[in-house]
C-alpha positions in Angstrom: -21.7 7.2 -17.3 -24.0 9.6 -17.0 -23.5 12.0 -15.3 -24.5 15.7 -15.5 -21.9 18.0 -17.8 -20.7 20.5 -15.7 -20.2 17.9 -12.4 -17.4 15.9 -14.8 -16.7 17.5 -17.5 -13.3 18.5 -16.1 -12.4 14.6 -14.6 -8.9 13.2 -14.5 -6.3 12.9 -12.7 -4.3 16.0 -11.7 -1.0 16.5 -13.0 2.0 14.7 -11.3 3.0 17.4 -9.4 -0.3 17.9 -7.8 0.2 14.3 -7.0 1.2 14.2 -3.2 -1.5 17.0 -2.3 -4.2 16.0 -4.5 -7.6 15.2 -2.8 -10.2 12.7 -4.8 -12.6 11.4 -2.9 -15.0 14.6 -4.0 -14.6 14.0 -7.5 -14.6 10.5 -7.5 -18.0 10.3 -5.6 -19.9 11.9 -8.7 -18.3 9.0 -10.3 -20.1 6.6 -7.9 -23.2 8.8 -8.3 -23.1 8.5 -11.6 -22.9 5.0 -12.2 -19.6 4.2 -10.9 -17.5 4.2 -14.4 -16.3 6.8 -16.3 -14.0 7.3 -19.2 -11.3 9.3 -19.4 -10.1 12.2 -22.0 -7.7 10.5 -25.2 -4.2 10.1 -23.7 -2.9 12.7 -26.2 0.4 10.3 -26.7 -1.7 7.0 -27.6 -5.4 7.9 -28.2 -5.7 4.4 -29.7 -5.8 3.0 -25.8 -9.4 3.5 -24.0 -8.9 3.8 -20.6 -11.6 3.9 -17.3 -11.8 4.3 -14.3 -14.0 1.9 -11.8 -14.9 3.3 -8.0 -18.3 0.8 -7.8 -17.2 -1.7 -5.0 -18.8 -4.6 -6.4 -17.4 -4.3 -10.1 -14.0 -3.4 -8.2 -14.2 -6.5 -6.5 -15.3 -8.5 -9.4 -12.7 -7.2 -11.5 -9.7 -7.8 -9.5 -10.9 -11.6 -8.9 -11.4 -12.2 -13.0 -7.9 -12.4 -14.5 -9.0 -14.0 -17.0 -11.0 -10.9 -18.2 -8.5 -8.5 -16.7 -5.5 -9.0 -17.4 -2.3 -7.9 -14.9 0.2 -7.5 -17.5 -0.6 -3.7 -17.5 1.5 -3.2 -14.6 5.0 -4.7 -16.3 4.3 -1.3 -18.7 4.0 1.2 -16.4 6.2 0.1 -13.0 8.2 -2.7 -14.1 11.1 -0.4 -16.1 11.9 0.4 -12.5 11.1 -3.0 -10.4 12.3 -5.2 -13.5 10.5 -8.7 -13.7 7.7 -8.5 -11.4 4.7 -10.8 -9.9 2.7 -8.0 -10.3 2.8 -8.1 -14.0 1.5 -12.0 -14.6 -1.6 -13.9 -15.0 -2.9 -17.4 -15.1 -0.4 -19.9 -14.4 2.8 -18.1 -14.7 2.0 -16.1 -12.1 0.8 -19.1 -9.7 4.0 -20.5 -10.3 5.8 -17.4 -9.1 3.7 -16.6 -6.1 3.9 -20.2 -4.8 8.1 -19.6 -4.9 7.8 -16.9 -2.6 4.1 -16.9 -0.6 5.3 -20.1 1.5 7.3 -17.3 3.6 4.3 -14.8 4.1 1.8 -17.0 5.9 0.1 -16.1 8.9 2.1 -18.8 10.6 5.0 -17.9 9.7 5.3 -14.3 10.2 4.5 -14.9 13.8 7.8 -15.7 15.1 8.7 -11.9 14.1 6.6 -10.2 16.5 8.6 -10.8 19.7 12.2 -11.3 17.4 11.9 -8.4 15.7 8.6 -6.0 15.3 8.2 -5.6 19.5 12.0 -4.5 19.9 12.4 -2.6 16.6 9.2 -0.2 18.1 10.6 -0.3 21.6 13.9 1.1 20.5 11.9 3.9 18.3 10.0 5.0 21.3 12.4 4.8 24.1 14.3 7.7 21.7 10.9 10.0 21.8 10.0 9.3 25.4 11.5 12.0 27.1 11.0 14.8 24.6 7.3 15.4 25.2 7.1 15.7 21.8 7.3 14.9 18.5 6.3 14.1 14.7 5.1 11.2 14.6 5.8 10.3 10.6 9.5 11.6 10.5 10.2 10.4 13.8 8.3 6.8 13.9 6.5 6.0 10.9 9.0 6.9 8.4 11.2 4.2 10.1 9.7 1.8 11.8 8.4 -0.4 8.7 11.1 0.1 6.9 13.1 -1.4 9.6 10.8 -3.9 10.0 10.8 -5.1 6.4 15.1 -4.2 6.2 15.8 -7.1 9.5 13.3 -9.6 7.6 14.4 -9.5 4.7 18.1 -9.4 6.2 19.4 -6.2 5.4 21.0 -4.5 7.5 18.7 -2.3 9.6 21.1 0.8 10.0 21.1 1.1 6.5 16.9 1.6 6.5 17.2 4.9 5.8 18.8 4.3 2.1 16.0 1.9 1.4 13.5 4.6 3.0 15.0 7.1 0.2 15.2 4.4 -2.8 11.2 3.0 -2.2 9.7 6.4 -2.3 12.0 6.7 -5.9 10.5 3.7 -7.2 7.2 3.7 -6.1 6.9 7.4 -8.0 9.4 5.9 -10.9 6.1 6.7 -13.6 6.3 10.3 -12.2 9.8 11.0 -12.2 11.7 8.2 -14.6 15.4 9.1 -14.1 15.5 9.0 -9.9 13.0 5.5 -10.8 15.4 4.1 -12.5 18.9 5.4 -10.6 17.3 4.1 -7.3 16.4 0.3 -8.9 20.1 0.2 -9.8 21.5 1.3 -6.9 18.9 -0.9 -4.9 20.3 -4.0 -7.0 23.9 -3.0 -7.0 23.1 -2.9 -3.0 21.4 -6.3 -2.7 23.8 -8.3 -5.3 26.7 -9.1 -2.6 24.1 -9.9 0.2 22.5 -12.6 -2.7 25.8 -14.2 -3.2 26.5 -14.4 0.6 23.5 -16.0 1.1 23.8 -18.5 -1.7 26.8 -19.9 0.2 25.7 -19.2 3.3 22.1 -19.0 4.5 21.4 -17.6 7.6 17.5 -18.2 8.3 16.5 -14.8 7.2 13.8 -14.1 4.3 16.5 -13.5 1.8 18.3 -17.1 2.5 14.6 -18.4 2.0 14.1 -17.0 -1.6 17.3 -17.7 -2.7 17.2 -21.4 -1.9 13.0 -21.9 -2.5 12.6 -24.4 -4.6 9.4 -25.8 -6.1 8.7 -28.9 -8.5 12.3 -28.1 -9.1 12.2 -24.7 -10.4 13.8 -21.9 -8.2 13.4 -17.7 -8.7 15.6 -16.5 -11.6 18.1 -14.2 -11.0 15.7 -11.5 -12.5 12.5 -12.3 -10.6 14.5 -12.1 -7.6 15.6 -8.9 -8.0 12.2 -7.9 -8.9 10.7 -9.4 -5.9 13.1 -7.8 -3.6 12.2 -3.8 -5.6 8.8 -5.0 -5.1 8.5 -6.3 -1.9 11.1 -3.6 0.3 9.0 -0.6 -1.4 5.7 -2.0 -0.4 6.2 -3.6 3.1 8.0 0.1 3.6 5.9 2.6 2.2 1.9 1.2 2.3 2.7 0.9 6.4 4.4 4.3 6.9 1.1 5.6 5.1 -1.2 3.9 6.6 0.3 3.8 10.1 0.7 7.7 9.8 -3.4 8.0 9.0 -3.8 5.6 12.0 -1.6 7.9 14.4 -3.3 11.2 13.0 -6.8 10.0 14.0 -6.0 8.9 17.5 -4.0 11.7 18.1 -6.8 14.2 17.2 -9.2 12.4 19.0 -9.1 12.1 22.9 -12.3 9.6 23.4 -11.2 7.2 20.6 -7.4 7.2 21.8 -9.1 6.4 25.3 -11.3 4.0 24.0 -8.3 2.1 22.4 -6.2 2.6 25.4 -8.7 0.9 27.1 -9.6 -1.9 25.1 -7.2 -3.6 22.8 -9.5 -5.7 21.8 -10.7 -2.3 19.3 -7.3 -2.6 17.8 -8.1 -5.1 15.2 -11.4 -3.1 13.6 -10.0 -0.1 14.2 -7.1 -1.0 12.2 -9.6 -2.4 9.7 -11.9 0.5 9.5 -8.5 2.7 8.8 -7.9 0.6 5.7 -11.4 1.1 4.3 -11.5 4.5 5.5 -8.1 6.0 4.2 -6.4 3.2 2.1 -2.9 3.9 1.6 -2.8 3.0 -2.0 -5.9 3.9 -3.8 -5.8 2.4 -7.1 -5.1 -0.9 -8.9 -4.4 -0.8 -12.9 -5.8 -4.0 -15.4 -5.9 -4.3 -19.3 -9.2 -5.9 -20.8 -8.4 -9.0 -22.5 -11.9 -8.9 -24.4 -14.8 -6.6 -25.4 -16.4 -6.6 -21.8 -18.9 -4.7 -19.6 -18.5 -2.9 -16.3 -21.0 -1.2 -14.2 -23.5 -1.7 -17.8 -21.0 0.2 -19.9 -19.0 -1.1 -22.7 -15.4 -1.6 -22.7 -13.3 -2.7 -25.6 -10.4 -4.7 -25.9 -7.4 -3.7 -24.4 -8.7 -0.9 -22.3 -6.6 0.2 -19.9 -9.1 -0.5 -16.5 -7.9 1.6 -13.0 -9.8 0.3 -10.3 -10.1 3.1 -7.8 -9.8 1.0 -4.5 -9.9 3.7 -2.2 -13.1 5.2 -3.8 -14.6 1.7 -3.7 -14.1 1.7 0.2 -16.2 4.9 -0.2 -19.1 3.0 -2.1 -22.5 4.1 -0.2 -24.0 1.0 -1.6 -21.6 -1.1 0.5 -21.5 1.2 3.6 -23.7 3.6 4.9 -22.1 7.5 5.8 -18.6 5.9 4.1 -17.1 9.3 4.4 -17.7 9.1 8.3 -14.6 7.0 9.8 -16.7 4.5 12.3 -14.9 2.3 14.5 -18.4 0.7 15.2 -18.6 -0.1 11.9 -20.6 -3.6 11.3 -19.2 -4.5 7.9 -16.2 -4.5 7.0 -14.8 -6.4 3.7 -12.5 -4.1 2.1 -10.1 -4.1 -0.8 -7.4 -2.0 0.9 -5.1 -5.1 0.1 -6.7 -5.8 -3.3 -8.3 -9.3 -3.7 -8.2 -12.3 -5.7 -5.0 -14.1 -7.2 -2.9 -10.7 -6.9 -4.5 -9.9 -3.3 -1.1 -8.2 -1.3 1.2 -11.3 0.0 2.1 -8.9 2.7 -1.5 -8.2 4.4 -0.4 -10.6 7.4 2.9 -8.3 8.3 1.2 -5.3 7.7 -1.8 -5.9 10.1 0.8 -7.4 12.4 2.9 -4.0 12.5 0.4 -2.0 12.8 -1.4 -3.8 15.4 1.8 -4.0 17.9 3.3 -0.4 16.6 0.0 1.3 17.4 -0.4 -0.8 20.9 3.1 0.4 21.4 2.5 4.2 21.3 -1.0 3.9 23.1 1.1 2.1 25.9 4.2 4.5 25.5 3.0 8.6 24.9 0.2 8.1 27.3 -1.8 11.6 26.7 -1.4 11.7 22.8 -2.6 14.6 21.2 -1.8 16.9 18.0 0.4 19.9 18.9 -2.2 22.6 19.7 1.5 24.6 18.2 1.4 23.7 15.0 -0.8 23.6 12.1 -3.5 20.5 12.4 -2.0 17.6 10.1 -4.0 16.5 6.9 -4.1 13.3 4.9 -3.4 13.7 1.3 -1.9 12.3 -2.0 -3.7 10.7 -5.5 -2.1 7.2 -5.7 -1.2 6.5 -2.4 -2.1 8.8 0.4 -1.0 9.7 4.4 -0.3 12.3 6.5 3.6 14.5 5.4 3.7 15.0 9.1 1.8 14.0 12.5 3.4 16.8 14.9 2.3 15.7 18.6 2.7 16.5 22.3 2.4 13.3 25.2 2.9 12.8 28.5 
């Protein structure tokens, strides 16, 4: 932690507001240069709390597979007031318990059958609308919907209704930032979901909803709470981490005519490109964790009950992993990134998001022949602290 004064003296997060414009990667590399750990000011409302944060890829890596040393429970403080009982906030055998009730429907296997139910159509639908305009943004007109519709018919939701969910994921995910829309969108996502539970108590139809309701392992089955929590967890993420991501994806093929061509081409680029995206410009860039012990990370001391943020998308910045990390390479030889976390909390819904992405992005390539950014409008930017993508992706085709 030691860096020069005057390069960190002024390091921490910006204020909330600043949130969804914010750009890190700057300040967090002095971080990295200067040991990859670094303390933050007292929180002025608890100085008792220590807190750090990590953006070293091989202490990031090593933290998020030791629960035993870093606990998860950190996360039912800060999000769970808006997603109620959640996975995210367990450890140990609780949470192995939990994860088994619900991971069963997540496998690779198993999300397969979707692509040609559900994914290829949903897309196909999206883009016979932009077709014939020449034009269009590519976040508010694709992105914004297409995952959410994705995750809306799998879960069994009524797609038409996406829009609603669209609203209420972007509420909880900020729910820290701005408590009373948090917690008026968990509500209303619950009071939503409640008669679609009972229907499919008595009534299973197949869809991912049927299957959590009626899971049931060693004889225990999700509680009425964990199900709920599962469902403000799990239609927030498989929304809004695509959209992101999926917009960043969009942005740099659209402003680049000889990789667009390249992928056009070869589909077989889709997967590391995909890959190299995640490293590159991870949609959510942070992970929280609580010290359960007086520990060490990156040689510093850390006490007990330190609150621990491990900066995920600075660790896919790490120049001790990957040479030039700031330069997006879709020749890249490694790849091994913690876009989708790792060990026992690594994201149950990698599979679908790669999948998504892999047939939504083969869909435009094959779709908008000739994309490229709007030589009209102002040239799109990625952006944002906790989670970041592009606000718009304005394109001509064609």
């Amino acid at each position: 932690m030691g860096a020069p004064e005057d390069d960190l003296s002024a390091y921490g997060p910006p204020s909330y507001d600043e949130w969804p414009q914010a750009q890190p990667y700057q300040q967090w590399a002095l971080v990295q240069e200067a040991g990859g750990i670094i303390e933050l000011p007292p929180n002025p409302w608890d100085e008792s709390v220590r807190a750090f944060h990590v953006t070293d890829f091989a202490e990031a890596d090593r933290i998020l597979r030791d629960g035993q040393t870093f606990s998860a429970s950190i996360n039912a403080d800060g999000i769970g007031p808006f997603m109620g009982e959640l996975i995210l906030g367990l450890d140990g055998d609780e949470h192995r318990r939990y994860r088994n009730l619900v991971a069963h429907a997540f496998r690779r296997s198993a999300i397969e059958r979707w692509e040609h139910e559900l994914i290829g159509p949903l897309i196909a639908e999206l883009l016979d609308e932009l077709v014939p305009r020449g034009r269009a943004d590519l976040v508010a007109d694709l992105t914004a919907r297409y995952p959410v519709q994705v995750i809306c018919a799998i879960v069994g939701v009524p797609v038409e209704d996406h829009d609603r969910f669209h609203a209420w994921a972007q509420q909880i995910n900020y729910g820290p930032l701005d408590p009373e829309a948090g917690m008026a969108a968990s509500q209303a996502m619950r009071a939503y979901l409640e008669p679609l539970v009972a229907d499919r108590l008595v009534s299973p139809t197949g869809d991912l909803l049927s299957e959590l309701v009626h899971t049931e392992i060693d004889g225990e089955r999700l509680t009425d709470e964990r199900l709920y929590g599962f469902l403000r967890l799990l239609l927030p993420a498989g929304a809004e981490t695509t959209f992101n991501v999926m917009g960043s994806c969009l942005l740099l093929i659209a402003a680049d005519a000889e990789l667009r061509d390249r992928l056009t081409v070869d589909r077989s680029l889709l997967e590391p490109f995909i890959e190299e995206v995640l490293r590159w410009e991870s949609s959510v860039t942070m992970v929280a964790r609580r010290t359960t012990g007086d520990t060490t990370i990156a040689g510093s001391p850390v006490p007990s009950g330190s609150s621990v943020t491990v900066l995920t998308g600075a660790a896919g910045h790490d120049p001790d992993r990957w040479p030039h990390p700031d330069r997006f390479d879709l020749d890249r030889d490694e790849r091994g990134h913690i876009a989708f976390g790792t060990g026992a909390h690594q994201c149950l819904g990698m599979h679908l998001a790669r999948l998504e992405l892999r047939i939504g992005i083969g869909a435009v390539l094959d779709r908008l022949p000739g994309l490229r950014l709007d030589p009209q409008r102002p040239e799109p930017i990625i952006a944002g602290y906790a989670f970041r993508g592009p606000a718009e992706v304005p394109v001509v085709f064609g």
